[in-house]
C-alpha positions in Angstrom: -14.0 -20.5 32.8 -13.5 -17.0 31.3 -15.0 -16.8 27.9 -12.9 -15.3 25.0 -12.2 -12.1 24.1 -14.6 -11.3 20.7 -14.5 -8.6 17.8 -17.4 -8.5 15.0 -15.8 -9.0 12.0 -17.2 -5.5 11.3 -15.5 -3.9 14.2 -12.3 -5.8 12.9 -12.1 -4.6 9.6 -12.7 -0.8 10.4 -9.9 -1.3 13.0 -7.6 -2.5 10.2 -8.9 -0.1 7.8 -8.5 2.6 10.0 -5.0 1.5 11.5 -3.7 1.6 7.7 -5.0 5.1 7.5 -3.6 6.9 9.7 -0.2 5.5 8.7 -0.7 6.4 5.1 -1.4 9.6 5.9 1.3 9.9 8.2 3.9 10.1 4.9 4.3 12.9 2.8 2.0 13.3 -0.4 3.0 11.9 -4.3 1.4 13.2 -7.2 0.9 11.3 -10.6 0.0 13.5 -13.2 -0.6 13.0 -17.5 0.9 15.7 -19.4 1.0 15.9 -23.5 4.2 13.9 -23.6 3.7 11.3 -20.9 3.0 11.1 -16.9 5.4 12.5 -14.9 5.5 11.7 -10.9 6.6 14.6 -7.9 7.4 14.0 -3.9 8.7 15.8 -1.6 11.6 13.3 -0.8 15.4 14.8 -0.1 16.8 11.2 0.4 18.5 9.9 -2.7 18.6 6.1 -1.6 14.9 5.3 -0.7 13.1 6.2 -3.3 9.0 6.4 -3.8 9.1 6.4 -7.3 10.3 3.5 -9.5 10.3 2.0 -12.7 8.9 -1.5 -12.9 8.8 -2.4 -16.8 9.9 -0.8 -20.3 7.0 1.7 -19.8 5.1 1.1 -16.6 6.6 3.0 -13.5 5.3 2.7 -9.9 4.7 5.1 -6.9 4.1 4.7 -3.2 3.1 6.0 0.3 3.4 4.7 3.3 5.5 2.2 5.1 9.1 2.0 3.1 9.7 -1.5 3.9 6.6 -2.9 2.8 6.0 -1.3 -0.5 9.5 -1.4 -1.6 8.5 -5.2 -1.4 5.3 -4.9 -3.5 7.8 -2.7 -5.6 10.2 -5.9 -5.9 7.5 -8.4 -6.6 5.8 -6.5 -8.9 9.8 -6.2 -11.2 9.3 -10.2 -10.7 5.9 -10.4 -11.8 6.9 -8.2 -14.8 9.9 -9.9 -15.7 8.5 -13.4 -15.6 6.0 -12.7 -17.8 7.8 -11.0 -20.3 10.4 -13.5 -20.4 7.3 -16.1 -20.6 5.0 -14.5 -23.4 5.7 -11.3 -24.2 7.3 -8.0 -23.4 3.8 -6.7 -25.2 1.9 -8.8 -22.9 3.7 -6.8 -19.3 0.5 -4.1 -19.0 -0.4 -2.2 -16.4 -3.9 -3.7 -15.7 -2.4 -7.3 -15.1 0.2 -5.8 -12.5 -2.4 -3.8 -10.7 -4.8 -6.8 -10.5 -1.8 -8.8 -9.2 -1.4 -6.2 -6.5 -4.8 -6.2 -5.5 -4.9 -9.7 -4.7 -1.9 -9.1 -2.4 -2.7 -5.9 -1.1 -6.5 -8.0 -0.5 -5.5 -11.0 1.3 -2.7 -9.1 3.5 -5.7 -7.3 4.8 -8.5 -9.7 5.8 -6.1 -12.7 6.7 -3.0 -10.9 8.4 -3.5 -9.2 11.9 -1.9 -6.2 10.6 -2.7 -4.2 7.1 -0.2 -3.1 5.1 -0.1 0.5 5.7 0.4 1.3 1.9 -0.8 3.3 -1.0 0.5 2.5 -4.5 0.1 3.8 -8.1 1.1 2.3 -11.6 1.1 4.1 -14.3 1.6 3.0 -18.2 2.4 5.6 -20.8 0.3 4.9 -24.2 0.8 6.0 -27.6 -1.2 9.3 -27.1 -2.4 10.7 -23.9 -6.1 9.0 -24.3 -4.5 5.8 -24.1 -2.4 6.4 -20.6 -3.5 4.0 -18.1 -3.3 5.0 -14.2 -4.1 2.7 -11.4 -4.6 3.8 -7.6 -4.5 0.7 -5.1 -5.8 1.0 -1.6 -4.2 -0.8 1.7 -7.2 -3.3 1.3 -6.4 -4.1 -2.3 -9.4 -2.0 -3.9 -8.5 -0.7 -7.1 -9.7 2.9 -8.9 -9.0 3.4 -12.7 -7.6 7.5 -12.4 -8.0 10.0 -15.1 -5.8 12.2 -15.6 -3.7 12.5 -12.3 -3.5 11.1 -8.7 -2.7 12.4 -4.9 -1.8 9.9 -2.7 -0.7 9.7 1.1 -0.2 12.9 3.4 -3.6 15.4 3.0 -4.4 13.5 -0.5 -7.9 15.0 -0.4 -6.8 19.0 0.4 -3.7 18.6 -2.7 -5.8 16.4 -4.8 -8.3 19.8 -4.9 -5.3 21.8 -5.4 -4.6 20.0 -8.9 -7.9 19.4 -9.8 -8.8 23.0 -10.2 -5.5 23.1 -12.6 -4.9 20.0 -14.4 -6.3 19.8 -17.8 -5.5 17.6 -21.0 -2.9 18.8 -23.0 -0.4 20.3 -20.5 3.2 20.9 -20.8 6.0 19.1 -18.4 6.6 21.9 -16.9 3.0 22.6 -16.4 2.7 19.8 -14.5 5.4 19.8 -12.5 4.7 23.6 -11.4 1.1 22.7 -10.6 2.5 19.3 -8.9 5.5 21.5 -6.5 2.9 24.1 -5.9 0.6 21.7 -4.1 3.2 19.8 -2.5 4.6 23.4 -0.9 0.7 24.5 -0.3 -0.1 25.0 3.3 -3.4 24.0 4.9 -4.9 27.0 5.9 -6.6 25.7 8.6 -3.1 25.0 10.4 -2.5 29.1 9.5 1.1 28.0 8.6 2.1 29.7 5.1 3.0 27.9 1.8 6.7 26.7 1.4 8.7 27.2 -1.8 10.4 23.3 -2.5 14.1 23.4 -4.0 14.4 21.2 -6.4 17.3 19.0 -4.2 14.4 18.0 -2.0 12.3 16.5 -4.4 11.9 13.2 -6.0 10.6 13.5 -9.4 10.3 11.3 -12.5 8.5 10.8 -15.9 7.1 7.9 -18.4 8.4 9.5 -21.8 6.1 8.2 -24.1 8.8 9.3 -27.0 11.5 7.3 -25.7 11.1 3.8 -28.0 11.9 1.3 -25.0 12.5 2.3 -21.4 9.8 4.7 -20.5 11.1 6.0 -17.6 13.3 8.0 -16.4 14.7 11.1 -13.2 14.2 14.4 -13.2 17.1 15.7 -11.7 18.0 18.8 -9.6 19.5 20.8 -11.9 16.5 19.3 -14.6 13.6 20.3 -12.4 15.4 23.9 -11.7 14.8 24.0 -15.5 11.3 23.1 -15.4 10.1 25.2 -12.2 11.0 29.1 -13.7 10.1 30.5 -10.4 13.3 28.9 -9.1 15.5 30.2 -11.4 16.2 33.5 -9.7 17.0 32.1 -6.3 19.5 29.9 -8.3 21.6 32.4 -9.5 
């Protein structure tokens, strides 16, 4: 009689941990980033049907990396989970906290119960009153969850760009700021591949904000010809 095939459950879980990983990284990099009037979002992404960045409530948004399929599903569920309870309570009571706990507990038992990980990274964001008050959530394949000050890299070289912005980010920024120090990074080379840094047009990115003027629906796209505004360096090659 043959005896069966066995994996420590320690051996199992790096496997999936690593399996999700690689394909996270695999996708190109988003960045989530507070600036004086709300948190605006930036990825390099030239299709205009799948998108990375969505809204999800009046002024919670979400972002992703990864595997298309399976966080445009967490994306759906999560419009659900929003709507329902709204509809139930409160629109008050929809926060950014409950829907990243909700996503943790999926993002958790996908992980140590299915044979394959959901190869994801999300964000949710919820634009406050001032900028103090801006909540940003990072949620990891396995369904830990990080409270983020400030901004967030996710997917692609997370660690190199997430350097890149924390040497410029700082309270108090400008949209534009942002979104400068946001493109720059994404069009940064790694200089150990000795490739040089790439200048991103504006019709190959994906870009939105939370407005945290706007009384209701937080969110909303940058467009082309609005990010061409915001990035002067473009401006020339425009014309």
């Amino acid at each position: 009689m043959t005896q069966p095939f066995y994996v420590s459950p320690e051996q199992l879980m790096k496997d999936r941990a690593d399996f999700a990983r690689k394909g996270i990284a695999r996708g190109r990099s988003v960045i989530v980033l507070g600036y004086d009037q709300g948190i605006a979002f930036a990825t390099e992404n030239p299709s205009r049907a799948l998108h990375k960045i969505s809204e999800i409530y009046d002024r919670i948004a979400f972002a992703a990396v990864g595997k298309y399929n399976e966080f445009e599903n967490l994306r759906v569920a999560g419009v659900r989970y929003a709507d329902l309870r709204g509809y139930s309570y409160d629109r008050i009571d929809v926060n950014a906290r409950g829907l990243a706990n909700a996503y943790a507990q999926t993002l958790g038992a996908v992980f140590t119960t299915e044979s394959k990980p959901l190869e994801v990274e999300i964000a949710v964001a919820e634009v406050g009153a001032s900028q103090d008050t801006d909540q940003i959530y990072r949620l990891s394949y396995d369904g830990s969850v990080s409270d983020e000050r400030g901004f967030v890299v996710m997917g692609g070289e997370a660690e190199r760009l997430g350097g890149i912005v924390r040497e410029q980010w700082r309270v108090g920024l400008t949209l534009a700021e942002v979104m400068t120090i946001a493109v720059g990074a994404l069009g940064s080379a790694n200089p150990d591949n000795g490739a040089s840094d790439r200048t991103l047009a504006p019709e190959t990115l994906e870009a939105a904000v939370l407005d945290r003027d706007r009384e209701r629906r937080a969110f909303r796209r940058l467009t082309p010809a609005v990010l061409g505004q915001l990035l002067p360096s473009r401006k020339p090659e425009e014309g």
